[in-house]
C-alpha positions in Angstrom: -31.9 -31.3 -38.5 -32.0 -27.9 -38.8 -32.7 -27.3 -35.3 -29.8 -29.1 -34.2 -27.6 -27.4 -36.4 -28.8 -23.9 -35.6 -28.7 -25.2 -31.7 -24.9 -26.6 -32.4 -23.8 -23.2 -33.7 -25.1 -21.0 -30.7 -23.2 -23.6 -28.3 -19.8 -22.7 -30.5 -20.5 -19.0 -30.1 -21.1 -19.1 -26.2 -24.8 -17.7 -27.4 -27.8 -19.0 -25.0 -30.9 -20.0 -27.3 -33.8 -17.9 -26.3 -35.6 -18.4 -23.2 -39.3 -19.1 -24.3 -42.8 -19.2 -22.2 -45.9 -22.4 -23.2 -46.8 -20.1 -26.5 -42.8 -20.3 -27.2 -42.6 -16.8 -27.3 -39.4 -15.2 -25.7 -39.6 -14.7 -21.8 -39.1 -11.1 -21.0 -39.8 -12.2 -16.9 -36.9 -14.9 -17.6 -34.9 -12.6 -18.9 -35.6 -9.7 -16.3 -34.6 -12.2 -13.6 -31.1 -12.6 -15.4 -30.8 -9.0 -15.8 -31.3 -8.6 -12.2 -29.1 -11.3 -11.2 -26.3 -9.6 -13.1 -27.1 -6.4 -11.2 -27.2 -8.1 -8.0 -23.3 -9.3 -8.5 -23.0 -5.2 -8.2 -25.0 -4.5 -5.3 -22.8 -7.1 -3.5 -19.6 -5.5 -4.4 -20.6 -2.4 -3.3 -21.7 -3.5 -0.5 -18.9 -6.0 0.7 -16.5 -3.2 0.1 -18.2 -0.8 2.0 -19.1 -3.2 5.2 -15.5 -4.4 5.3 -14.0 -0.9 5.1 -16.4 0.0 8.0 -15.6 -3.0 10.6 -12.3 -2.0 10.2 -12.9 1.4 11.1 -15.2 0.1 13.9 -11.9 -1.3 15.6 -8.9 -0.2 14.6 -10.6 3.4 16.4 -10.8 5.2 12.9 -13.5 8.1 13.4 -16.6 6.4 12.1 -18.8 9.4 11.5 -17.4 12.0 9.2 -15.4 13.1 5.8 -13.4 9.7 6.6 -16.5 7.6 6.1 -17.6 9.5 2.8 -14.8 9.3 0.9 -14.3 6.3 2.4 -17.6 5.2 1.0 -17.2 6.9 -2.5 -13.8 5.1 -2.9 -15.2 1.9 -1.8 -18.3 2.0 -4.4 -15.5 2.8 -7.3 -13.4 0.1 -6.7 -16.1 -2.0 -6.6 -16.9 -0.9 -10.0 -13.7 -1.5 -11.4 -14.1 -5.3 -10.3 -17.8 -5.3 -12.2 -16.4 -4.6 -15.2 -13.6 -6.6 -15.0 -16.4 -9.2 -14.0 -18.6 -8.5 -16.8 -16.0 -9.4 -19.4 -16.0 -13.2 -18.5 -18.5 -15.4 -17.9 -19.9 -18.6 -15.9 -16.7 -20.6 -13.9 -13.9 -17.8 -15.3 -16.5 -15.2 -13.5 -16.6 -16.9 -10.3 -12.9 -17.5 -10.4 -12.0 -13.9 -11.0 -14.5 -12.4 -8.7 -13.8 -15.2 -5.8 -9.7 -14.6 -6.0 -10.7 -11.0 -6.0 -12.8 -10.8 -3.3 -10.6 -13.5 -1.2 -7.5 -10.8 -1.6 -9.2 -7.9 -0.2 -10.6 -10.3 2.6 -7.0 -11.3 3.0 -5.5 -7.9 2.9 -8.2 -6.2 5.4 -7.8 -9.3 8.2 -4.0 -8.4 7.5 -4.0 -5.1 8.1 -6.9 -5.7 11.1 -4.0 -7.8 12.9 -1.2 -5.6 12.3 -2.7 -2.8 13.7 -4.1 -4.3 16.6 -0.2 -5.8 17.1 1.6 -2.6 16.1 -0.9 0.5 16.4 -0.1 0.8 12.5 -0.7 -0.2 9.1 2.1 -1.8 7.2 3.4 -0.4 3.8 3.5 -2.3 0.6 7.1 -2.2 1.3 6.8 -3.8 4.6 4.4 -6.2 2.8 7.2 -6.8 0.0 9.9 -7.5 3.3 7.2 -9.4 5.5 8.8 -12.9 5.4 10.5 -11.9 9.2 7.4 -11.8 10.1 7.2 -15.7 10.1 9.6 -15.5 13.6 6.7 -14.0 15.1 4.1 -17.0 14.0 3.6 -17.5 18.1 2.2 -13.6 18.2 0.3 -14.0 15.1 -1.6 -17.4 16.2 -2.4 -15.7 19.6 -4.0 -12.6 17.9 -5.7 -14.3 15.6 -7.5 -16.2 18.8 -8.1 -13.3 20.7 -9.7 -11.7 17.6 -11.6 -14.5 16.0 -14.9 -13.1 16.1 -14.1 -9.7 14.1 -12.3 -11.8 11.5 -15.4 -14.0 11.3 -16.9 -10.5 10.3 -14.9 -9.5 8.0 -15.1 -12.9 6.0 -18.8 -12.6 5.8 -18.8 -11.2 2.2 -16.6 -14.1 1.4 -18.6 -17.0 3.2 -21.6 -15.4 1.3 -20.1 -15.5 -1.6 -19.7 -19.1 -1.5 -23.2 -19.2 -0.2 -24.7 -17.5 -3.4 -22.5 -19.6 -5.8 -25.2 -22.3 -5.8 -27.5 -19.9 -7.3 -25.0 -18.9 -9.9 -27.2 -16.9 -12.1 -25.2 -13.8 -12.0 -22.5 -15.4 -13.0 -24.1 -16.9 -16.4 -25.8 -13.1 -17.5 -24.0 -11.5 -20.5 -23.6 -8.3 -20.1 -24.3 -5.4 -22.6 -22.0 -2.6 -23.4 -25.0 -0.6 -22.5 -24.2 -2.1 -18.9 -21.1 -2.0 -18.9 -21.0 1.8 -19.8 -23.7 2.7 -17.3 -20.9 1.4 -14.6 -18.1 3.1 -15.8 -19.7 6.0 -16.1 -21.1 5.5 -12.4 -17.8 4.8 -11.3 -16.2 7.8 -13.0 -18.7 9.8 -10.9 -18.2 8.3 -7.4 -14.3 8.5 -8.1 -14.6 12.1 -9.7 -17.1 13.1 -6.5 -14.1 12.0 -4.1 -11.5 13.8 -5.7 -14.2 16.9 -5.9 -14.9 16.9 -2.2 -10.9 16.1 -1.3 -10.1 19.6 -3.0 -12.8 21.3 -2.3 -13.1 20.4 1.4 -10.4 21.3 4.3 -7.0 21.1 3.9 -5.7 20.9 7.4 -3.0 18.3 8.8 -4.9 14.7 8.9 -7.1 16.2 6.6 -8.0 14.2 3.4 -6.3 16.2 1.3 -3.4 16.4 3.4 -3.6 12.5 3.1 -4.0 12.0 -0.9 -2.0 14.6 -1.8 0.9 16.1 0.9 1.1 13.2 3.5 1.5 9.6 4.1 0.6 8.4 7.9 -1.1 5.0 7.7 -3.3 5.5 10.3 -4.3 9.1 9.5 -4.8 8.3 5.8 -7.5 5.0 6.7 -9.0 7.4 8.6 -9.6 10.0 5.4 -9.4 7.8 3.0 -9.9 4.3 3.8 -7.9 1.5 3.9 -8.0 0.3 0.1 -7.4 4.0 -1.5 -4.5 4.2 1.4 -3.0 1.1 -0.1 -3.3 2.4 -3.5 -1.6 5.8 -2.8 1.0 3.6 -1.0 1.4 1.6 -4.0 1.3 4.2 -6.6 4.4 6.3 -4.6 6.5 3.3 -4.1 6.3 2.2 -7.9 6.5 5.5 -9.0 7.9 8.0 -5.9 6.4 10.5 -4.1 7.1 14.5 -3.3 5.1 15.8 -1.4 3.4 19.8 -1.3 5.8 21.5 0.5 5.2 24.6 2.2 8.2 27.5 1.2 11.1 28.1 3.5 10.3 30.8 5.7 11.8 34.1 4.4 14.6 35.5 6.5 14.8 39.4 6.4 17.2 42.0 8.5 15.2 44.5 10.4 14.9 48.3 8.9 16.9 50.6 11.0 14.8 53.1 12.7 15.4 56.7 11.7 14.3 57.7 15.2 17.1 55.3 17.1 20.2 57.3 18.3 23.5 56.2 16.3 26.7 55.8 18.2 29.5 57.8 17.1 31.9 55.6 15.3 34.9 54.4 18.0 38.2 56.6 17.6 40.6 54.4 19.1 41.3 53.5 22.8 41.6 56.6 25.2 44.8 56.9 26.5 43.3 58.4 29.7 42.5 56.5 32.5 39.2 56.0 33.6 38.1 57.7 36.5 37.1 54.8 39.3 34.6 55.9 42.2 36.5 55.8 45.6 36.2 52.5 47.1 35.6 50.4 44.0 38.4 48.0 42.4 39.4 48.8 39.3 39.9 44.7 38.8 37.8 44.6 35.2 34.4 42.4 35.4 35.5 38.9 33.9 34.5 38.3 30.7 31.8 36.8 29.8 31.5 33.6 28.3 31.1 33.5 24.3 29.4 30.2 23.4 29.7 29.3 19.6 27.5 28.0 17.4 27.3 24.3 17.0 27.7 23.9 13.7 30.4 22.6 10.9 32.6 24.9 8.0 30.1 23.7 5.5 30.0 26.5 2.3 26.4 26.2 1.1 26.5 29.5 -1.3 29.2 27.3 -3.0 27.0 24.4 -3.1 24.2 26.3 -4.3 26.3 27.4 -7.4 27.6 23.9 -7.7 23.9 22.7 -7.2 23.1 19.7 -10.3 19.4 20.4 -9.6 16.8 22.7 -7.9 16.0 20.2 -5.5 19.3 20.1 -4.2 19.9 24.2 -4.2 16.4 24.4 -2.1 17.9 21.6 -0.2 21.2 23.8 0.8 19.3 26.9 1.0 16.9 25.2 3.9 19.7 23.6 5.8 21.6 26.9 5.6 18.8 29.3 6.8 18.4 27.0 9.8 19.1 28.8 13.0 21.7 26.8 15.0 22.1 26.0 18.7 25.0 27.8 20.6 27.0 25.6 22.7 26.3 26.5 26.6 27.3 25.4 30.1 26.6 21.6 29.4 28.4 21.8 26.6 31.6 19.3 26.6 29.9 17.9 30.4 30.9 14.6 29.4 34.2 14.8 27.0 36.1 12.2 26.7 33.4 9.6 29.1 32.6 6.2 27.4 29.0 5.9 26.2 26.5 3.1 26.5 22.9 3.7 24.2 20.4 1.6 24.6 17.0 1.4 22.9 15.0 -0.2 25.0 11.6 -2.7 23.5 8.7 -1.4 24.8 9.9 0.5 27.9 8.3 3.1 29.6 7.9 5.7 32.1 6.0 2.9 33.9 7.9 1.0 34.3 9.8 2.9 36.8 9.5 1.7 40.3 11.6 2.7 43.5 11.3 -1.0 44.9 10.4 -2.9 41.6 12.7 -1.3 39.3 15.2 0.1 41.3 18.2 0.8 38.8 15.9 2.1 36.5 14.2 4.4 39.1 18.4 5.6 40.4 18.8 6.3 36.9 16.1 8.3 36.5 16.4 10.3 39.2 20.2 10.6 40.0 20.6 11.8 36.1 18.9 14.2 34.1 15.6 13.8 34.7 13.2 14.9 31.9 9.4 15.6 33.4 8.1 16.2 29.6 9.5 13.6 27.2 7.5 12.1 24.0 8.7 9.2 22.4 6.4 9.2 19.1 5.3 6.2 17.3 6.4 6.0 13.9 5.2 3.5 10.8 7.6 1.2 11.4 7.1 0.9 15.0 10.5 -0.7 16.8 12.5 -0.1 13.7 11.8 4.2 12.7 11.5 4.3 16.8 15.3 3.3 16.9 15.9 5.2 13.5 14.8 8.8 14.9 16.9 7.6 18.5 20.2 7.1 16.2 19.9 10.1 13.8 17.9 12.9 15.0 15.7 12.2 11.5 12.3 11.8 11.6 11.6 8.6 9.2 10.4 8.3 5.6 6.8 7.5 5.4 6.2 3.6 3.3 10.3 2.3 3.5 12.4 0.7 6.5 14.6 4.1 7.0 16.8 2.6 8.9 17.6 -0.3 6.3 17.7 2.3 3.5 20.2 4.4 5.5 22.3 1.8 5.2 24.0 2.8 2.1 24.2 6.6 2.9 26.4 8.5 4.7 25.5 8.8 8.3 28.4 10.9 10.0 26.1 11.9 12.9 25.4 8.7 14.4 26.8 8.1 17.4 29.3 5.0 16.2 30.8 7.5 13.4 31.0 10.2 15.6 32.7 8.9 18.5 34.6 6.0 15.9 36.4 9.3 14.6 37.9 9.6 17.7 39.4 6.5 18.1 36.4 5.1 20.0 36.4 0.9 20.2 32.6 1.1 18.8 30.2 -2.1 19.3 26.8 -3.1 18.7 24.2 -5.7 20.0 21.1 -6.8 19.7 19.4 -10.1 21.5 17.2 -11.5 18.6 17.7 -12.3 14.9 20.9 -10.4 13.9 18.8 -9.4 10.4 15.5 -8.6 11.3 14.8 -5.1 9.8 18.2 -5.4 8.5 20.0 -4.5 11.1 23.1 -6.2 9.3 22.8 -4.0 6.6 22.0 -0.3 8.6 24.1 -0.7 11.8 27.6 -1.2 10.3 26.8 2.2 8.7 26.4 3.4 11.6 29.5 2.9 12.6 29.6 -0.2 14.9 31.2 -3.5 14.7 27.6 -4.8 14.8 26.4 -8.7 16.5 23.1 -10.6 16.8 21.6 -13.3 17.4 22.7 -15.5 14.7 26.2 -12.8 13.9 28.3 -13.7 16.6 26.1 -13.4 20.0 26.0 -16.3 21.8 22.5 -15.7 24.1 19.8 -18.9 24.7 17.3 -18.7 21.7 13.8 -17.9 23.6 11.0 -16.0 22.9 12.1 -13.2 24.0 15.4 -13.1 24.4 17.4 -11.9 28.2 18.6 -9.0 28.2 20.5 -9.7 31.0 22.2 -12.8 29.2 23.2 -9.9 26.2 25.0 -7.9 28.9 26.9 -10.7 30.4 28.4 -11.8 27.2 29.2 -9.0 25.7 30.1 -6.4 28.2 34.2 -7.9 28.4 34.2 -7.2 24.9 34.9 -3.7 25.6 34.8 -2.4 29.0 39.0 -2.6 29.6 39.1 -0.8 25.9 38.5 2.8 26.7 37.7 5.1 25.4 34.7 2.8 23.9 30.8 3.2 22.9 28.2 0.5 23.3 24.8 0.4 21.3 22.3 -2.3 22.4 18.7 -2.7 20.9 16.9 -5.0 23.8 14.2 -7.7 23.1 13.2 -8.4 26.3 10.1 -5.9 27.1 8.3 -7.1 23.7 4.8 -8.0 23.3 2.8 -10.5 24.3 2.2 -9.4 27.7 1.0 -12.3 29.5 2.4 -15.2 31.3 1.6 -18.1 28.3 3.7 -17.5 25.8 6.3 -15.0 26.9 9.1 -16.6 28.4 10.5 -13.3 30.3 7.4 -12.6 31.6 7.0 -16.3 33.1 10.6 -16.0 34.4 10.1 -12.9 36.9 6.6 -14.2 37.1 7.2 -14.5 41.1 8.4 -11.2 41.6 5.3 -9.4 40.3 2.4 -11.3 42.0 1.4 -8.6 44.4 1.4 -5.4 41.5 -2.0 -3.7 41.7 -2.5 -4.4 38.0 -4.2 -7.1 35.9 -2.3 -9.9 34.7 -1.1 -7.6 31.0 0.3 -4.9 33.2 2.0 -7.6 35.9 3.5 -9.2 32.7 5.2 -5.9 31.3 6.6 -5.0 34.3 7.5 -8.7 34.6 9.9 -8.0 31.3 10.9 -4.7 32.3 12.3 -6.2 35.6 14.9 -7.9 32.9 15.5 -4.8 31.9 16.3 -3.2 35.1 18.8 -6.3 36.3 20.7 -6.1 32.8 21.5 -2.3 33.6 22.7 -3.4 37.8 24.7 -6.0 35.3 26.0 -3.0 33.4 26.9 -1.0 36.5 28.4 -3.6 38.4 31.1 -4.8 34.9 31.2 -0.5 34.8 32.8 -0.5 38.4 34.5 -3.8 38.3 36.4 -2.3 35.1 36.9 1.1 36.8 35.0 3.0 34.3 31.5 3.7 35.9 32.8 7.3 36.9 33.7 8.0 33.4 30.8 6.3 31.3 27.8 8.2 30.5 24.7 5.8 29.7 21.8 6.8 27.6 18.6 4.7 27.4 15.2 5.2 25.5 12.3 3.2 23.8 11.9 2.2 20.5 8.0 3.4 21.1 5.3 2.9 24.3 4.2 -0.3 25.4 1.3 -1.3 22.6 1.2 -4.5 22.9 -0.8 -3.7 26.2 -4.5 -2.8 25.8 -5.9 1.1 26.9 -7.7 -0.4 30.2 -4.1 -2.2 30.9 -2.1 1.5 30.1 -5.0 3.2 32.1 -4.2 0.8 35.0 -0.4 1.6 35.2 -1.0 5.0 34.9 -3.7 5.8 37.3 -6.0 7.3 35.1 -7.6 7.5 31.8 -4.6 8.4 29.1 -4.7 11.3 26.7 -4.5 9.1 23.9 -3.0 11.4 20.8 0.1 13.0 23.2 0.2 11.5 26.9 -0.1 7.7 25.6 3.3 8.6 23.7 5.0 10.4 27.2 7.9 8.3 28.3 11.2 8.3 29.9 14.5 9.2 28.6 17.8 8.4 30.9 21.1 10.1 30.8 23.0 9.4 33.3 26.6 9.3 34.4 27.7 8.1 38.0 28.2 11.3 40.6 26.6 13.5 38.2 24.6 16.5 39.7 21.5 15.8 39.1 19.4 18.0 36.9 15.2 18.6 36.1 14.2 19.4 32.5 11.3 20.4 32.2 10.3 21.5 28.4 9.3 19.4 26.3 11.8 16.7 25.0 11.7 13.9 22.2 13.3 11.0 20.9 14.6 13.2 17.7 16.2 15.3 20.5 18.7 12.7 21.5 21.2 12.4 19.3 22.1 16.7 19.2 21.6 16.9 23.0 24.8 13.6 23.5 26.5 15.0 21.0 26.8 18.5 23.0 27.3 16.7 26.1 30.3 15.2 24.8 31.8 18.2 23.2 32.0 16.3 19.3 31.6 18.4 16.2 28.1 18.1 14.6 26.3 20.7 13.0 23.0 21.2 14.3 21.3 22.6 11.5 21.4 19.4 9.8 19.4 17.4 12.5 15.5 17.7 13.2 15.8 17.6 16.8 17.8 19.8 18.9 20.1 20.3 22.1 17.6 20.2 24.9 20.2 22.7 26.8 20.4 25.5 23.9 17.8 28.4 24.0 16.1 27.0 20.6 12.7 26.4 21.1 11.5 23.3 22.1 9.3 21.3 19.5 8.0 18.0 19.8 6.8 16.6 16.5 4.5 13.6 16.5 3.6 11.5 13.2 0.0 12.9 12.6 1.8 16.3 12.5 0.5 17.1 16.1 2.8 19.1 17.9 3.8 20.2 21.3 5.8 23.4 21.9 7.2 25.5 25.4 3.5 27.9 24.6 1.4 24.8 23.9 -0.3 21.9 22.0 -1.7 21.2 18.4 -3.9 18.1 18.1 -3.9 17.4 14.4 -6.9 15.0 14.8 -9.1 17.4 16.0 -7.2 20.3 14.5 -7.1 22.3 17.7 -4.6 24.4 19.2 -4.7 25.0 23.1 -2.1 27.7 24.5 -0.3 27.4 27.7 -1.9 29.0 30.8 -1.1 32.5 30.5 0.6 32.0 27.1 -0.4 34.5 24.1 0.4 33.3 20.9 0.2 35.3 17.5 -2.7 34.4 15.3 -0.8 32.8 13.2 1.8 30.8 15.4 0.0 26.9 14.6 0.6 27.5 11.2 3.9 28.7 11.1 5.1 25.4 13.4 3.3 23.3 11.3 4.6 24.4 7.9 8.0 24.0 9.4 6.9 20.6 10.5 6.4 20.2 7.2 9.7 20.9 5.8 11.5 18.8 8.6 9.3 15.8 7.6 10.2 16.3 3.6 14.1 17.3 4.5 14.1 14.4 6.7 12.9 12.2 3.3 15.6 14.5 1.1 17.8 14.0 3.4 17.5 9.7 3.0 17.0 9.6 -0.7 19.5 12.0 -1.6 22.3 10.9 0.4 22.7 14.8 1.6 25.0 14.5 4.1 28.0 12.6 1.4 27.0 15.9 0.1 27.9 18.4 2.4 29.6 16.4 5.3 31.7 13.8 3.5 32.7 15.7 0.3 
């Protein structure tokens, strides 16, 4: 009786009764093997965290050997700490539970994030993650990447199929755990955490660099490659909740030269001489014409004022950047093409390649009967299609973790090309072929200034996957071409990913006229979507003349980013060669062109962020260039192209932030110190860029 009592009041208290040998004597092997089975729920942690951070890395082309792979490794080991003790606070089914749901959401989030980046050459944000639901119109994509990469997601759910594996063994999940244990692992975990942060400050602090990552920076695929994918998310999380600024390196210091003692002075001027001037025998004395004065572009903005009137230091440092900016002068291009009609297209997933003399023929006319730029870099940003048309619009570079574009939406934007030109009386129209709110397009592009129509919002185009571009031209373009003076903006769909000839009804659609390409069936499919392309611009040009307006309409076209939907062998194939992955895979084409232009060769380097300063000359409107991150491709400011990892190319050469080496043009001699002093100003044009959004600046000093 009094055994059953006793036994009765352990099973109330969750207490085992004591494991005994034949002598009934306690069993301290028993009890070993419980001890050990708690510790092996550990050793799995560990372990599961570090393998999947590692196949990740593996293919998502993350250095695997390196700083990346320790702290990677250190990180991993701490987090899987903090679920051991979380773990070792329940017990039996409410273990299991706990331990399974967490171990099923990493699995979950690292076959995410394996997808995405093998879609989109990125990670997504926790914001992205938070707006993901769009994502649903691209189930077709998802299904067929999840096929074509079965076998690494079978990898990556190995810690969870062994999980459920070692559940019929449950011992680990039965062991109660002492606060002796319990403080061993924190105090482990405190050390692999603290170890981290010791070797993140103490080691380099370079662009890409892990520092750079936890601390200044925030490129996705940079920061897995420092830090690992879990500690990315967190930082990403952490700065979304709470906000993020950045280190910033100081604006540079602008100070008047120091007259030299030694330098003649010129007598101060008395007046006009009332003499004439003596003129050589045989000469005219028909003055030299004067020579042309060329202003600054830039806008009466008062920025000593605003300091004074500045609510906060961030906003005085804010006015004092912008106003130690050196503009661009106007110059012979300026006001080429005042008063034409524009049409701007941002073109899915075109490319340099996809210009062909007898495949592509309006595209290759364009190309070569315009400006033609022999050095242009279209970047990819972090939200792929959506920052790619963001930098095209506003000359900004994009805010690292948020759709830009969608957040712009409620700020001032007086620099985009629908406000500029819809000042002037411009009839100013929008388009895009696919779901009228994906990215929020419904939200951003009215800001911009356009009476804005999708799919869905008043654009009547057959509902495929993707969508014709030439079907968008042909019902929209008699919406405006007789209504001069008039802008068009069109965002295309056709040249999107998948490349193949299954799913992709484009591609199937010019299947015929691409049978005898040199390339494999991916690189026969792009060009299959970019022939849409091509035929929606001879559409354009042929509604442009049969309006009477192709003389006086300037068209602009760029990508959104390069064609990633297409593997390396399949961009190696188009190409010719091997591609320079961190700055040739992200060379592309950029069109201006106006019909019976002369045409023109530009050979520095160019960018996407260059676009919107270099129309905005060309058309003679009022912007002020101090207040954009590109510039006028036809000033005398220094070219500067900036890519997201903070590598750079310049007119005197090329930083590769990856492997943190600078290499000079031939014959080029650049002060010791020249990388730094671009990259610190990278710096501030990334965090000005982010001011610039989150402030609302330019209600500030634009729109007062």
């Amino acid at each position: 009786m009094d055994q059953l009592q006793t036994g009765g009041r352990r099973r109330l208290t969750g207490s085992e009764p004591p494991v005994s040998d034949s002598t009934g004597a306690p069993s301290d092997r028993l009890e070993g093997r419980r001890r050990v089975a708690g510790l092996s729920l550990l050793l799995f942690l560990v372990a599961s965290m570090i393998y999947l951070e590692i196949v990740l890395r593996i293919q998502t082309d993350s250095q695997l050997v390196g700083d990346g792979l320790l702290y990677t490794t250190l990180f991993a080991g701490a987090t899987s700490f903090v679920i051991f003790l979380i773990a070792s606070f329940l017990r039996g089914a409410g273990r299991t539970i706990v331990v399974g749901l967490l171990l099923g959401a990493m699995t979950v989030i690292f076959m995410s994030q394996f997808l995405y980046y093998d879609t989109f050459r990125t990670f997504y944000s926790v914001f992205s993650a938070m707006n993901g639901g769009q994502l649903t119109e691209f189930m077709g994509v998802i299904l067929v990447k999840i096929r074509e990469n079965s076998l690494w997601l079978l990898l990556l759910a190995v810690p969870m199929i062994l999980f459920f594996v070692l559940l019929r063994r449950g011992t680990w999940a039965r062991h109660r755990f002492k606060w002796l244990e319990r403080g061993v692992a924190a105090v482990l975990m405190i050390g692999l955490f603290g170890a981290a942060i010791l070797g993140i400050n103490v080691g380099e602090k370079e662009h890409a660099s892990a520092y750079d990552m936890y601390y200044r920076n925030n490129d996705p695929v940079a920061s897995v490659n420092a830090l690992g994918l879990m500690t990315s998310m967190r930082l990403d999380l952490q700065r979304t909740v709470l906000g993020f600024e950045p280190e910033l390196a100081p604006p540079p210091v602008v100070v008047a030269p120091e007259p030299d003692p030694d330098d003649p002075v010129e007598a101060p001027s008395e007046g006009p001489s009332l003499e004439p001037p003596d003129t050589p025998a045989g000469e005219s004395d028909v003055p030299d014409p004067e020579p042309v004065v060329y202003e600054d572009n830039v806008m009466d903005i008062d920025f000593d004022k605003l300091m004074a009137e500045a609510e906060s230091e961030e906003l005085r440092n804010m006015h004092l950047y912008f106003s130690t900016r050196e503009a661009t002068q106007e110059n012979e291009h300026t006001g080429m093409f005042e008063g034409y009609n524009l049409v701007f297209i941002t073109a899915e997933g075109y490319s340099h390649y996809a210009v062909d003399e007898e495949v592509t023929p309006t595209l290759h006319k364009m190309t070569h009967e315009g400006f033609t730029f022999t050095s242009f870099y279209n970047p990819i940003w972090g939200v792929s299609t959506s920052d790619g048309e963001y930098v095209a619009t506003t000359g900004l570079i994009p805010k690292s973790g948020v759709w830009s574009m969608f957040k712009s939406g409620s700020n001032a934007m007086p620099f985009a090309m629908g406000n500029q030109l819809g000042r002037l009386g411009y009839k100013t129209m929008a388009y895009h072929n696919h779901t009228f709110d994906y990215y929020r397009r419904d939200v951003s592009h009215p800001n911009l200034g356009y009476d804005y129509k999708g799919l869905g919002n008043g654009l009547e185009v057959t509902k495929t996957w993707p969508e014709s571009d030439i079907e968008m031209i042909d019902v929209t373009t008699e919406e405006f071409v007789h209504d001069e003076p008039f802008h068009a903006y069109y965002m295309t769909v056709s040249g999107h990913l998948l490349y193949n000839f299954g799913g992709n009804f484009i591609a199937v659609k010019n299947r015929d006229l691409v049978q005898d390409l040199p390339y494999g069936e991916a690189g026969k499919a792009y060009m299959a979507t970019q022939i849409e392309l091509d035929r929606a611009l001879e559409l354009l040009m042929e509604r442009l003349e049969g309006a009477g307006v192709a003389d006086r309409t300037l068209i602009v076209l760029s990508a959104d980013h390069y064609p990633y939907g297409l593997e390396k062998p399949d961009l190696d194939d188009l190409a010719g060669h091997e591609v320079e992955e961190n700055f040739e895979l992200h060379k592309s084409s950029l069109i201006i062109y106006a019909k019976g232009m002369q045409p023109e060769t530009v050979d520095q380097p160019v960018s996407s962020l260059d676009i919107i300063p270099t129309i905005s000359n060309l058309m003679g409107l009022e912007f002020d260039s101090r207040l954009l991150m590109g510039r006028d491709v036809f000033s005398d400011a220094d070219p500067l192209v900036i890519f997201n990892n903070r590598s750079f190319i310049t007119d005197k050469g090329r930083y590769n932030s990856v492997t943190r080496e600078f290499t000079a043009n031939e014959g080029i001699d650049v002060p010791d110190d020249y990388q730094q002093v671009i990259s610190d100003e990278i710096d501030r044009r990334f965090y000005y860029s982010t001011m610039i959004l989150d402030r609302d600046y330019y209600s500030t000093v634009v729109d007062r």
